[in-house]
C-alpha positions in Angstrom: 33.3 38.4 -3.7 31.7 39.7 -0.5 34.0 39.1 1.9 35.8 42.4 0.0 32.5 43.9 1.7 33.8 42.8 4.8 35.9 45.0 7.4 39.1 42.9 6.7 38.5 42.6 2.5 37.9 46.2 2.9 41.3 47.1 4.3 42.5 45.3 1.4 40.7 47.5 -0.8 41.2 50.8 1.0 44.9 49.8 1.1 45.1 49.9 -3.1 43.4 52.9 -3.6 46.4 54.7 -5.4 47.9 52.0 -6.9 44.7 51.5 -8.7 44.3 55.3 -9.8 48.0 55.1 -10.8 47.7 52.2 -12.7 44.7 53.7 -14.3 46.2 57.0 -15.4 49.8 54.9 -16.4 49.4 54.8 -20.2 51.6 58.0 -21.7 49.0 58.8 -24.1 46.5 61.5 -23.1 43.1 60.5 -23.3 42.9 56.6 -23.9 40.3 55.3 -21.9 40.6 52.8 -19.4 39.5 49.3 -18.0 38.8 49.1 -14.2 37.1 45.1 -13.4 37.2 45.2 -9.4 34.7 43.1 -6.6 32.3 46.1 -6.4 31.4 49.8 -7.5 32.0 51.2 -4.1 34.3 54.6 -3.7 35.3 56.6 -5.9 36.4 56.1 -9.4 39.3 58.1 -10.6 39.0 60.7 -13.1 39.2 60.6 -16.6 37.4 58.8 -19.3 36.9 54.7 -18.8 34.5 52.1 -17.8 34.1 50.4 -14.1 32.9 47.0 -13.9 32.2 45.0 -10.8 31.8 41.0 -10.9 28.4 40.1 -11.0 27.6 36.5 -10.9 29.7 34.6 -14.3 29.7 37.9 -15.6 30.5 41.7 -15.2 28.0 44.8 -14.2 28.3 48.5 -13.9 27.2 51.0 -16.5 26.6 47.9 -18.8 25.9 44.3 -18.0 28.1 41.9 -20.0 30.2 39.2 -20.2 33.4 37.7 -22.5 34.3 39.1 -25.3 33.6 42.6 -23.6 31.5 44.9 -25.6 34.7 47.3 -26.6 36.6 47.9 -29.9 40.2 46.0 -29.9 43.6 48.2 -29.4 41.3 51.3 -27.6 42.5 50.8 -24.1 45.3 52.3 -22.6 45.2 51.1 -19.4 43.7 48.0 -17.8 43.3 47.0 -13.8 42.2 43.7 -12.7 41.4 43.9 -9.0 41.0 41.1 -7.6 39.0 39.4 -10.0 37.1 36.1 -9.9 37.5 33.2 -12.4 41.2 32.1 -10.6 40.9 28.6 -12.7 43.3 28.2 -15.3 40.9 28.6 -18.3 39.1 31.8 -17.1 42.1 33.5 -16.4 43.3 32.5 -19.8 40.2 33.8 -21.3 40.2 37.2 -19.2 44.2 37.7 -20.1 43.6 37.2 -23.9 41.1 39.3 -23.6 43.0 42.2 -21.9 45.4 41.9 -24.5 42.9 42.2 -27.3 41.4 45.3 -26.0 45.2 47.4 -25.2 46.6 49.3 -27.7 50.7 48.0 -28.1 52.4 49.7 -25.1 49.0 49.6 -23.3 49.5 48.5 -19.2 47.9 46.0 -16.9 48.3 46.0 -13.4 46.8 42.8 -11.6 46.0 43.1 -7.9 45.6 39.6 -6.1 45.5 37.9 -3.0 49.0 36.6 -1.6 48.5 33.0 -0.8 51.9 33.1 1.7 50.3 36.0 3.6 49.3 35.2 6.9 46.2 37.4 6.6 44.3 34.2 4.2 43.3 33.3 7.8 40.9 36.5 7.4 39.4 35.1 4.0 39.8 30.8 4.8 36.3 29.3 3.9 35.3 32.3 1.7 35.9 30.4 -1.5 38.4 32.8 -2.4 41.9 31.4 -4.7 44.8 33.1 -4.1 47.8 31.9 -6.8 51.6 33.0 -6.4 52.8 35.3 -8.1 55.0 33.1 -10.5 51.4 31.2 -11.7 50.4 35.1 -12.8 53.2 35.7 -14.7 53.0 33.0 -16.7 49.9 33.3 -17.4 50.2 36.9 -18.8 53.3 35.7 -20.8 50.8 32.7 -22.2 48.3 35.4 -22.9 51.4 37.3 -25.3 51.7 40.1 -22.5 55.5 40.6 -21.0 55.0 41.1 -17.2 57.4 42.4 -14.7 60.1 40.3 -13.5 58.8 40.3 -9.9 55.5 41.7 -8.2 55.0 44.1 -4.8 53.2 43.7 -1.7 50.4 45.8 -0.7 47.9 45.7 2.4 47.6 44.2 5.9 49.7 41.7 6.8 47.5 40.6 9.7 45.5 43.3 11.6 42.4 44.6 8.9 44.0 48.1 8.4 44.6 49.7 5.0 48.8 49.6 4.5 49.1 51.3 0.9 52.5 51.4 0.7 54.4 49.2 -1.7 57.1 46.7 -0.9 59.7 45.0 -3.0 58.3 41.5 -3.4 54.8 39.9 -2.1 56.3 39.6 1.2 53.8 38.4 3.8 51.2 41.3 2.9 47.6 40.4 2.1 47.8 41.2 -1.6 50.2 42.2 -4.7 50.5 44.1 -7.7 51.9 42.9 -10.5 52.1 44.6 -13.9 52.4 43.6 -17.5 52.7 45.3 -20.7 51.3 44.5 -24.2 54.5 44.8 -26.5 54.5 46.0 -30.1 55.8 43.3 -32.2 57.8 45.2 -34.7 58.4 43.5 -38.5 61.7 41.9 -39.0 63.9 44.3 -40.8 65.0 43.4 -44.7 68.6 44.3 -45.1 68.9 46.2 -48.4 71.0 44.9 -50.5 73.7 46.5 -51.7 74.5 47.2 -55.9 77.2 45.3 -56.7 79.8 47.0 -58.7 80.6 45.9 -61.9 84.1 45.9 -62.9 85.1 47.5 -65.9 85.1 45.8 -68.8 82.7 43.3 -67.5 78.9 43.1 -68.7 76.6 43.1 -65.7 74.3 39.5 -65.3 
């Protein structure tokens, strides 16, 4: 993860600023704290009360050192960013995913910010060992994990020159990263249809 340290990971970064303290702030609840995992602790964090962690070797450090399960309470998260995470294989984002959707309450939000692998900017991380999936891989993922993503993600940051482009497009496009949200859906009880007294007919002795 330090080529995030780097001028052209940095524009990355810089260029997700606000989407991150969006996503952050996106559950309607007031108060439920948040989840923010990104490449490093550098800037600001956004207001409000949740935990930052940065990847940190297999695991995750900040104001604690852990790794999976997280050392939080299931359902207390409204909110949850992942930011560029590492652990791209199939199995570790499994693992993070589930664990997302242990930790948000129903209706809670994750917003995933990755690398575009069709962006011509991968020429600015090629050889860093970084794994950029599509899109389509991501959603199915979160839909494995039992979140329901978005239909389609947005674009964000550089599409070649290393300079911070926050604005969101319709669709990864050829910038260097997208967003793509999910949301952990309340699975309500099948309703029982009440049945209905039958009328008895006069004359004739109920069963």
């Amino acid at each position: 993860m330090q080529w995030f340290a780097l001028p052209a990971g940095r524009a990355v970064l810089d260029s997700e600023t606000t989407v991150v303290a969006d996503a952050l702030a996106a559950h309607p609840v007031i108060g439920l704290p948040w989840l923010w995992l990104s490449p490093s602790l550098a800037g600001e964090s956004p207001e409000g009360r949740g935990l930052r962690l940065a990847a940190s070797g297999p695991g995750w450090s900040g104001a604690i050192r852990c790794g999976l399960p997280l050392p939080l309470a299931s359902e207390s998260l409204g909110a949850i960013v992942l930011q560029h995470v590492p652990g791209e294989g199939p199995g570790e984002a499994a693992a993070l995913l589930e664990e997302c959707v242990r930790l948000l309450v129903p209706g809670g939000r994750l917003a995933l910010l990755a690398l575009n692998p069709l962006s011509p900017y991968r020429l600015r991380w090629r050889g860093r060992r970084l794994i950029a999936r599509d899109p389509i891989v991501w959603r199915r993922r979160m839909a494995d994990a039992g979140l329901t993503p978005e239909p389609a993600a947005q674009g964000i940051g550089p599409q070649w020159s290393p300079t911070a482009s926050p604005t969101l497009q319709s669709a990864a496009g050829l910038r260097a990263a997208f967003l793509q949200r999910a949301e952990k859906r309340a699975v309500p009880m099948t309703p029982i249809r009440p049945r209905l007294p039958l009328a008895i007919a006069e004359g004739v002795p109920a069963a």
